[in-house]
ZABA-812593 format. One record per residue (C-alpha): residue number from 1; residue in one letter; x, y, z. Coordinates in steps of 0.25 Angstrom, whole numbers, m for minus. Example, Ala and Ser with C-alpha at 12.3 -4.5 7.8 and 13.67 -1.06 7.14 Angstrom:
% ZABA-812593
<site num="1" residu="A" x="49" y="m18" z="31"/>
<site num="2" residu="S" x="55" y="m4" z="29"/>
% end
This chain:
% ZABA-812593
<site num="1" residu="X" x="430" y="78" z="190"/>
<site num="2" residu="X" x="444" y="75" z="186"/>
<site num="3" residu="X" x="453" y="82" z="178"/>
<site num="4" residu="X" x="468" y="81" z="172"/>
<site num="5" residu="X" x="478" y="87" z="181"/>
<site num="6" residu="X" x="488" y="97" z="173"/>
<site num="7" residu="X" x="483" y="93" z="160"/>
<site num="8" residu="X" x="488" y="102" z="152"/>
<site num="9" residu="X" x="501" y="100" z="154"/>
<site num="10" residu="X" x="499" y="87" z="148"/>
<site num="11" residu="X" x="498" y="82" z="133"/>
<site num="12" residu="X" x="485" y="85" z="132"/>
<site num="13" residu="X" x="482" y="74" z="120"/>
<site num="14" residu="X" x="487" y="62" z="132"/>
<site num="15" residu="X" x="480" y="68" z="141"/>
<site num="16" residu="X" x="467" y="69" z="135"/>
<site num="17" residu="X" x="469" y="53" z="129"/>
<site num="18" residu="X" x="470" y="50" z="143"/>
<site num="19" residu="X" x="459" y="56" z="150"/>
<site num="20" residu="X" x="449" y="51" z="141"/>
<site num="21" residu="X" x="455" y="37" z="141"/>
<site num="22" residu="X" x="454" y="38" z="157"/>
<site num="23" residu="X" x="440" y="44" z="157"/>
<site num="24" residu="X" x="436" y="35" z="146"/>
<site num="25" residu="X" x="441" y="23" z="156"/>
<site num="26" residu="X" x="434" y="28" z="168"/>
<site num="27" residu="X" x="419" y="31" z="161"/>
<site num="28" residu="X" x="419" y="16" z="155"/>
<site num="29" residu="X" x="424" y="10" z="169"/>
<site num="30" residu="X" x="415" y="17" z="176"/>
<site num="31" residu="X" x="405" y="19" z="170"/>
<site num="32" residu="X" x="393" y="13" z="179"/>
<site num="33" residu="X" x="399" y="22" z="191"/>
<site num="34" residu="X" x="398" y="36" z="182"/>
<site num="35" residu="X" x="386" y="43" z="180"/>
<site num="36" residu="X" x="393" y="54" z="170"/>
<site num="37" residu="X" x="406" y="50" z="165"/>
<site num="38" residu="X" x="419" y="57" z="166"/>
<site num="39" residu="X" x="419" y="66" z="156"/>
<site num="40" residu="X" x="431" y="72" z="150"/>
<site num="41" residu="X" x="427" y="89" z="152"/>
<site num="42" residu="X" x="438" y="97" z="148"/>
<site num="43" residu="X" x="448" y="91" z="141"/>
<site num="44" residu="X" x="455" y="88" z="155"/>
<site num="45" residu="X" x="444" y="84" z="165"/>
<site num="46" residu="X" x="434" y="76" z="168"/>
<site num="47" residu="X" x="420" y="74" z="176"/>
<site num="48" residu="X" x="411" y="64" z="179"/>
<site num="49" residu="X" x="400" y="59" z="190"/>
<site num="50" residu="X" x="401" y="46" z="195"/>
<site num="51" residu="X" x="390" y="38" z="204"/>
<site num="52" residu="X" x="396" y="41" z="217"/>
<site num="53" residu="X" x="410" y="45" z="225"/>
<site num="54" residu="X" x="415" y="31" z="226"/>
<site num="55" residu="X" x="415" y="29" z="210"/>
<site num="56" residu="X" x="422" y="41" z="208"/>
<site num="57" residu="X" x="434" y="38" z="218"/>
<site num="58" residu="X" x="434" y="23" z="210"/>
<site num="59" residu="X" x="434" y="30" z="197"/>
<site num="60" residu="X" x="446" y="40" z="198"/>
<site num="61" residu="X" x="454" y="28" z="206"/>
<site num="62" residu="X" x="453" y="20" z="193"/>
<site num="63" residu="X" x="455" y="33" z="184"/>
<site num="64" residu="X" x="468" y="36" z="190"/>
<site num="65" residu="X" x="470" y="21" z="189"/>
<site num="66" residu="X" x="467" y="22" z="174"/>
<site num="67" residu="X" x="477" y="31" z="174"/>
<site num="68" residu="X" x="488" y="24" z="181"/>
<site num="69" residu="X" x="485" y="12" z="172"/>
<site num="70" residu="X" x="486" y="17" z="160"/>
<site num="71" residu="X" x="498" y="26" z="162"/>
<site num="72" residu="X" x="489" y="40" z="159"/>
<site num="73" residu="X" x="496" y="52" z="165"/>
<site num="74" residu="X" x="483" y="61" z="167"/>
<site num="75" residu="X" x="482" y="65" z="181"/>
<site num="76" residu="X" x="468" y="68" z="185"/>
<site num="77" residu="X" x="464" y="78" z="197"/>
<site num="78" residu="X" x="449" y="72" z="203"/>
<site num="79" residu="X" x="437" y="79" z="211"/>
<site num="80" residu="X" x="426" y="67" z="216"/>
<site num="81" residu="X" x="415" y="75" z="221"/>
<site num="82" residu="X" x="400" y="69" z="227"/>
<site num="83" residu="X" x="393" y="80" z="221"/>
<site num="84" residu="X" x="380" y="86" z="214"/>
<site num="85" residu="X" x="374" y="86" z="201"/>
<site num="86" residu="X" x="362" y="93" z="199"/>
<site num="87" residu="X" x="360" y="90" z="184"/>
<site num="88" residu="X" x="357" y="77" z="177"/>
<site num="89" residu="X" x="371" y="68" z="178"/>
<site num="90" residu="X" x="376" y="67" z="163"/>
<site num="91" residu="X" x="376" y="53" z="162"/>
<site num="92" residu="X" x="385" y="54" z="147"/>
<site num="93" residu="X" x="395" y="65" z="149"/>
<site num="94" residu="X" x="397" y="72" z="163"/>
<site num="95" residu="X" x="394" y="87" z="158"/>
<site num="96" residu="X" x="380" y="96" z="158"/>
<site num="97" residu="X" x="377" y="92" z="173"/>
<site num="98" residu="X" x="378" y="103" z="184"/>
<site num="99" residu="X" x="381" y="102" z="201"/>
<site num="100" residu="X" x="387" y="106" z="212"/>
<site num="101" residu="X" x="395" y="92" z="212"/>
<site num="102" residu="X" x="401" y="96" z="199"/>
<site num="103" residu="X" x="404" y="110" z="203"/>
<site num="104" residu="X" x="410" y="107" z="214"/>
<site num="105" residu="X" x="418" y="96" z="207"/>
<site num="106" residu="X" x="425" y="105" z="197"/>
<site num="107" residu="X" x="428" y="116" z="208"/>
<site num="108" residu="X" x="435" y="104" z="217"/>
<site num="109" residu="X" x="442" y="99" z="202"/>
<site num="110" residu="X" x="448" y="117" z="202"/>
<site num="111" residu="X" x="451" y="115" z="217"/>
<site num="112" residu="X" x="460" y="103" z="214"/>
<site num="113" residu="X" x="469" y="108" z="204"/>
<site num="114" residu="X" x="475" y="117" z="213"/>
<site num="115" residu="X" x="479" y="104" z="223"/>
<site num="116" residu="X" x="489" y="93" z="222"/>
<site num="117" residu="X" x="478" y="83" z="226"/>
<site num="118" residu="X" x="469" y="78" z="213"/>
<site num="119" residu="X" x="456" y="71" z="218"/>
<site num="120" residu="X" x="446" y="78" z="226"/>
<site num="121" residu="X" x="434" y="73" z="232"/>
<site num="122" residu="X" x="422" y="80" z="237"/>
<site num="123" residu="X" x="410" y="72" z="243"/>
<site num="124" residu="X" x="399" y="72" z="250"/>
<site num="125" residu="X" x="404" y="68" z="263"/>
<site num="126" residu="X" x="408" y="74" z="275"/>
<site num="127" residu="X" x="422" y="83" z="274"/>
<site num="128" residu="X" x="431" y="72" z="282"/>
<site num="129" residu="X" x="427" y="61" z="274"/>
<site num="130" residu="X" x="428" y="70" z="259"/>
<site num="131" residu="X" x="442" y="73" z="266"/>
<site num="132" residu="X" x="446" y="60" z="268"/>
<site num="133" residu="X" x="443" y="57" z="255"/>
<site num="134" residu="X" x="450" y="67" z="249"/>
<site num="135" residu="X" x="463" y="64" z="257"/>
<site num="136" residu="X" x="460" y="49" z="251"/>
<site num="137" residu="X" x="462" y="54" z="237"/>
<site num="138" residu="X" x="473" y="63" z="241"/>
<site num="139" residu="X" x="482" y="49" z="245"/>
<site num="140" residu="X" x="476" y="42" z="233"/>
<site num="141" residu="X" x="480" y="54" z="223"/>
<site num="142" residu="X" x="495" y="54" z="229"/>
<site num="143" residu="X" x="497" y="41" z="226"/>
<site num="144" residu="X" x="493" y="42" z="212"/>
<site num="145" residu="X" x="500" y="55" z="211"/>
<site num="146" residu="X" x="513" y="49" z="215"/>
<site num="147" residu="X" x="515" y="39" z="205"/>
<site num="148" residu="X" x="520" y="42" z="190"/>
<site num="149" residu="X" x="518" y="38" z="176"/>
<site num="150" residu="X" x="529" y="28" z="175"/>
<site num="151" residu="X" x="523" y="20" z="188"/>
<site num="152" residu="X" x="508" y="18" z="183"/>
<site num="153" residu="X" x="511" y="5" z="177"/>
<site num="154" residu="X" x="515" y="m1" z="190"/>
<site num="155" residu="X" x="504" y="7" z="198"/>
<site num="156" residu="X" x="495" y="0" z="188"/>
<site num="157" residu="X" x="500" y="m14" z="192"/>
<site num="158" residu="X" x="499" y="m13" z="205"/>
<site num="159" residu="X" x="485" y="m7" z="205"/>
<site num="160" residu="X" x="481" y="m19" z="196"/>
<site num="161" residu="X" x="490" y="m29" z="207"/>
<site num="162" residu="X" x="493" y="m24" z="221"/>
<site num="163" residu="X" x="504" y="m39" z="221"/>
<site num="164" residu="X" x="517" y="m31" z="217"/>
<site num="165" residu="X" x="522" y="m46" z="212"/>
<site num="166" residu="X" x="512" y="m47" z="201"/>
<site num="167" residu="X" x="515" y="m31" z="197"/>
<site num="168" residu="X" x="529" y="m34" z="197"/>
<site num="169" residu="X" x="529" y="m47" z="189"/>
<site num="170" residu="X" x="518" y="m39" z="180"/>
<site num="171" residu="X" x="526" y="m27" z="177"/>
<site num="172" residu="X" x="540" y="m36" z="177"/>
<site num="173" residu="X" x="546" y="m29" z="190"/>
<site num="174" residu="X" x="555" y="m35" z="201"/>
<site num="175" residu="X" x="544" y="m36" z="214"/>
<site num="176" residu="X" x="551" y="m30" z="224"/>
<site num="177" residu="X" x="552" y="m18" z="216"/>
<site num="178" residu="X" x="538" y="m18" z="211"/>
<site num="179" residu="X" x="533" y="m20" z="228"/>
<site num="180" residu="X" x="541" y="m7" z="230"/>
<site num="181" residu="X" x="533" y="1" z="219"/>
<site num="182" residu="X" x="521" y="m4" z="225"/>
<site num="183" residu="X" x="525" y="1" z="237"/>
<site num="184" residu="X" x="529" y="15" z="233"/>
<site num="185" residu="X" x="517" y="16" z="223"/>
<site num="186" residu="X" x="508" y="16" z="235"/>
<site num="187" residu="X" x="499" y="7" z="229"/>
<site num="188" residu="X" x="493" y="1" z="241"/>
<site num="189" residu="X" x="492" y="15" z="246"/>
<site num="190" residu="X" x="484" y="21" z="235"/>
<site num="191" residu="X" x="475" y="7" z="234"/>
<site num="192" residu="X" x="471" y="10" z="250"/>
<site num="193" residu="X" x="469" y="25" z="247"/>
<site num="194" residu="X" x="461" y="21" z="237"/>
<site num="195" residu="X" x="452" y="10" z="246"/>
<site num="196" residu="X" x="451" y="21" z="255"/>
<site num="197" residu="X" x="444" y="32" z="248"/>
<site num="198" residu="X" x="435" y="21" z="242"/>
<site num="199" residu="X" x="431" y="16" z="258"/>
<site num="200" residu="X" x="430" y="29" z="263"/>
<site num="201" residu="X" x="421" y="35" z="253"/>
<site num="202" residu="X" x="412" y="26" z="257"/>
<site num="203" residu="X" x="412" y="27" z="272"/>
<site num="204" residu="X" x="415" y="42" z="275"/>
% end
């Protein structure tokens, strides 16, 4: 479950346009990895079931990399959680199923409104490893957090291309300038955080 932080303190017609354009992208991209779709639930939020944990931290990376590209300025708050569901999965629309997993999702989602950190996981693994998981996405969310608006379209070059040279010819910028930014962007940082919560989902 996700849903869009201070929403209404935004325009509501943009902020709408783009949270169905983003939750559009995802359910055609993924697609083979969801089982019910994400599914736009009150205006502001939305819920879905994927196949397992590791599809779901791969989708809300390229989510909030969708977002980045295209310049969107919806700021969603996550809960991943390895849950159950004891009523037949919707496979068209993620509503009319009943579980504990999605109970327990939707109190985690109230709990994280009241904190500065906007992902939450909660798995089926032991409390150190759900621990070091969550401290993962803590890093990962601080470097997302800490860039603005204006500096997506570089953010997006360098994600698409780690050689500053080829960002800075791209986006017609002196190279020195453009090795600093990817410096202070962090952009290695965020890429190992990233790798890391991928590798230790599996091993922990």
């Amino acid at each position: 479950m996700a849903d869009i932080i201070d929403s209404r303190k935004a325009d509501q017609t943009l902020l709408l346009k783009e949270f169905i354009l983003a939750v559009n992208y995802i359910n055609t991209k993924w697609k083979k990895e969801i089982l019910s779709p994400l599914t736009i639930t009150l205006g502001d939020e939305f819920q879905g079931i994927l196949k397992n944990m590791e599809s779901c931290y791969k989708l809300v990376f390229d989510l909030e990399e969708f977002i980045i590209v295209n310049s969107l300025s919806i700021k969603l708050r996550y809960v991943m959680n390895y849950g159950h569901i004891e009523t037949p999965i919707n496979k068209k629309i993620a509503y009319a199923m009943l579980g504990n997993g999605l109970t327990q999702t939707r109190e985690a989602l109230n709990i994280l409104k009241s904190s500065s950190n906007r992902f939450m996981v909660l798995t089926e693994k032991t409390e150190n490893a759900t621990k070091i998981i969550n401290d993962l996405f803590f890093l990962y969310g601080s470097y997302l957090d800490s860039w603005k608006l204006n500096e997506y379209q570089i953010i997006s070059e360098f994600l698409n291309d780690k050689d500053y040279k080829v960002v800075a010819d791209k986006l017609d910028m002196n190279r020195s300038s453009t090795w600093r930014r990817y410096k202070s962007l962090n952009i290695e940082q965020y890429n190992t955080t990233k790798n890391l919560i991928l590798t230790l989902s599996k091993i922990l």
